[in-house]
N, C-alpha and C positions, 0 to 999 in steps of 0.2 A: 922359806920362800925359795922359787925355785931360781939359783943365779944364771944369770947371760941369757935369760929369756922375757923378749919383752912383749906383753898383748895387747893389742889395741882395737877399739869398739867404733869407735869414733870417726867411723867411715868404714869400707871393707874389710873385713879382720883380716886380720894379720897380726903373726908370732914373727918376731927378731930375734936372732942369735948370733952369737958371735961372726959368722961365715954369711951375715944377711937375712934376707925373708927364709923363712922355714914353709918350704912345701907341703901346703896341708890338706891335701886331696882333695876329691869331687865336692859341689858342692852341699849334700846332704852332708857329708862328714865335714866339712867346716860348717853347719848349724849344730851339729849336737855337740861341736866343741864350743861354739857360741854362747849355745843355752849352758851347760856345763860350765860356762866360766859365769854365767848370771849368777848360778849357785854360792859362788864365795867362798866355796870348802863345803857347802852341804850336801850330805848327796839329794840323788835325785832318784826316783823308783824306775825303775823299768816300763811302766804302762805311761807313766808322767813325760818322760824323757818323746815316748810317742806321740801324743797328743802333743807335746811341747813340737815338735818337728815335723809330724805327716797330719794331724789333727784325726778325724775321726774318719779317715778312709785310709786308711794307713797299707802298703800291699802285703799281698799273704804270705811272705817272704820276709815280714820286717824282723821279724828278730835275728835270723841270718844276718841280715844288713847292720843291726846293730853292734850287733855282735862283731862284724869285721869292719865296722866305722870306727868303735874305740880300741882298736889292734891298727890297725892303720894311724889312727891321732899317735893311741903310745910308740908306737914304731918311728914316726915323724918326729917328734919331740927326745926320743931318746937319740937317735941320728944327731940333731941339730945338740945337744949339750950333754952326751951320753949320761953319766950318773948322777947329774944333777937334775935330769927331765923329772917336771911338776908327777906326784904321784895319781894315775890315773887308773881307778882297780874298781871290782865290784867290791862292797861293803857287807853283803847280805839282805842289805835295805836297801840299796840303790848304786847306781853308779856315782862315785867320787873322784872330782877335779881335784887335789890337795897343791898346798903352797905354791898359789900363785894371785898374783892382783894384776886386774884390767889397769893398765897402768895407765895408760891419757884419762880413764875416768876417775882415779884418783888423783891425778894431776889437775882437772879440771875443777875436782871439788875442792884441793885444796884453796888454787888459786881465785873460786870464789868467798871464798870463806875469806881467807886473807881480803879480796876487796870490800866486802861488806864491814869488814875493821875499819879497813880506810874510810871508808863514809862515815863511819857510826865517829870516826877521829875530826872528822873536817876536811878529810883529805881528799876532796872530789877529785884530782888530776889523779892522784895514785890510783883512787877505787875504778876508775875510766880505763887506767892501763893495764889494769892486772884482769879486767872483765876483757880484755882487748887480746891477752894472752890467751885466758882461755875459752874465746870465740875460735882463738888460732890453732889449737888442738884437733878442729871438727876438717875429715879429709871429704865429705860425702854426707848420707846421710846414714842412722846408724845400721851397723850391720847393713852395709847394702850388697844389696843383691841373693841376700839368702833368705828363703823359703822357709817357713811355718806360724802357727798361730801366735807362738809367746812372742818370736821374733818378728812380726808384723806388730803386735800390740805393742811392743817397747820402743819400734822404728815411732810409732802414732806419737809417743809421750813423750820420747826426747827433743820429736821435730816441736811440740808443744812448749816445753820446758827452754830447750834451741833460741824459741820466739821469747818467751820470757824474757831471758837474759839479754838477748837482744833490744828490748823496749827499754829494760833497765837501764843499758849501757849508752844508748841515747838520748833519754830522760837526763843523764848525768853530763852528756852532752851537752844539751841544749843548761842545765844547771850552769855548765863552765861558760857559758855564752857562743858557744861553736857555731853559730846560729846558723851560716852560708853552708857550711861544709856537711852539716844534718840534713840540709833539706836534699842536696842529689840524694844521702845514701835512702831518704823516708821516702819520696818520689818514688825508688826504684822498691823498697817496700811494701808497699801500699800497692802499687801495682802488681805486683806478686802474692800478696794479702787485702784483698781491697776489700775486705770483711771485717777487718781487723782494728775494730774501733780504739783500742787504745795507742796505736799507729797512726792514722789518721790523726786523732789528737793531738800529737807530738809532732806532725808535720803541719799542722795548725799552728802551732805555738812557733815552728820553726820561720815560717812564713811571714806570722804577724810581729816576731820580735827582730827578724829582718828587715822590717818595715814594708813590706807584702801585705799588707790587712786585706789588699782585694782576693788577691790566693788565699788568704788563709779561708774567708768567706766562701769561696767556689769550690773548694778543697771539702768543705762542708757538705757544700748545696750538692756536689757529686755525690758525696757519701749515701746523703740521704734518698739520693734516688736508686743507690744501688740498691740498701736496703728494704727500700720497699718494693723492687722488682722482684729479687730474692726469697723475701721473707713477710713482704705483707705490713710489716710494720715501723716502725721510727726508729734513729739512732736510740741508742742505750740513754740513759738520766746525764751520764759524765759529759759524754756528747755534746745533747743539748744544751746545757747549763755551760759550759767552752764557749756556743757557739754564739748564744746569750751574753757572753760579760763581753765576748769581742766587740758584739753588735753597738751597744751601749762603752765604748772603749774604755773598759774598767781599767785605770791605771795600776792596782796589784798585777795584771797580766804583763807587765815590763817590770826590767829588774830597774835599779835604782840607776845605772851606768847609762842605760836609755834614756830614762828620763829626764837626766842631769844633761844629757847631749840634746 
């Protein structure tokens, strides 16, 4: 691995080296060093690396351009930690990133893996804090600001994956009983994903086990009218059936700490 260089994906790219950020040119040459580091060590073809960064109008000049995009990265990279810069050479098959890890994406997966232990132990405050960690990893959104198809598709799936971890980590929430302190951050979710039924849900639950059952019910009846402007049709089955045991105050929807108060 390459030492005193560190990448990170997980908002703007950017290389750290000893002496700071590592200036890594125009922005087409910080994509193909992008896509280049999605690779992991593999290389990438030549025609691939194109499509991967200009997609199918690529200008009549690109191989030029490639050609002095990865002379410029190796040039930036040997600068910033001379003989230890990651190896960056044609292969015969492709252009190859060697010995280097997107280091907050491996940071990030470890520290979920580590939480989902915690859960699977009983440990809902741990598993909350270490999903809390790496929530804390994300500068922006990924790769932002760089241009091409692969790095447009992977911006699409992290900001997806992003949301995930995100419902997860307040599900675990609202598990610990955080109940007040869930609902700003779901408020302010929902409003920014007001599609986002399993959000919605969880600021349901946030509402009605803070003793809110009228929000939790409006919180609903909003939902469903967005959805039908939208899309024509009714919340999702999980939805409905939430919005049902509320109606009827199904006592499993309170934890026992409620009940008992």
């Amino acid at each position: 691995m390459a030492e005193g260089l560190r990448f990170e994906l997980l908002g703007p790219l950017r290389a750290l080296g000893p002496g700071g950020e590592v200036a890594l040119g125009p922005p087409r040459q910080r994509a193909v060093l992008a896509v280049l580091l999605l690779q992991e060590g593999r290389p990438l073809t030549y025609a691939a690396l194109v499509d991967a960064v200009w997609g199918d109008r690529p200008p009549a000049q690109v191989r030029n351009l490639v050609q002095k995009y990865v002379s410029g990265l190796r040039r930036a990279l040997v600068d910033a930690v001379g003989g230890e810069a990651p190896e960056l050479r044609w292969t015969g098959s492709g252009y190859l990133l060697g010995g280097v890890v997107i280091a907050d994406l491996a940071e990030r997966r470890a520290l979920l893996a580590r939480a989902v232990a915690a859960r699977d132990a009983g440990q809902g405050a741990r598993a909350v804090e270490l999903v809390v960690r790496a929530e804390a990893l994300w500068r922006g959104e990924f790769a932002e600001g760089l241009a091409g198809p692969v790095l447009a598709a992977e911006r699409q799936r992290w900001a997806e994956k992003r949301l995930m971890v995100l419902e997860a980590r307040l599900e675990g929430e609202l598990e610990l009983r955080r109940y007040h302190e869930c609902v700003h951050e779901l408020v302010r979710q929902v409003a920014e994903h007001p599609m986002r039924e399993r959000l919605v849900g969880l600021l349901m639950l946030a509402f009605y086990r803070s003793g809110q059952s009228a929000a939790a019910l409006r919180t609903f009846e909003d939902a469903r009218l967005r959805i039908a402007e939208e899309m024509g049709s009714d919340p999702g089955p999980a939805l409905r059936v939430l919005h049902q045991r509320m109606l009827r105050q199904d006592p499993a929807l309170l934890p026992e700490s409620v009940l008992a108060s």
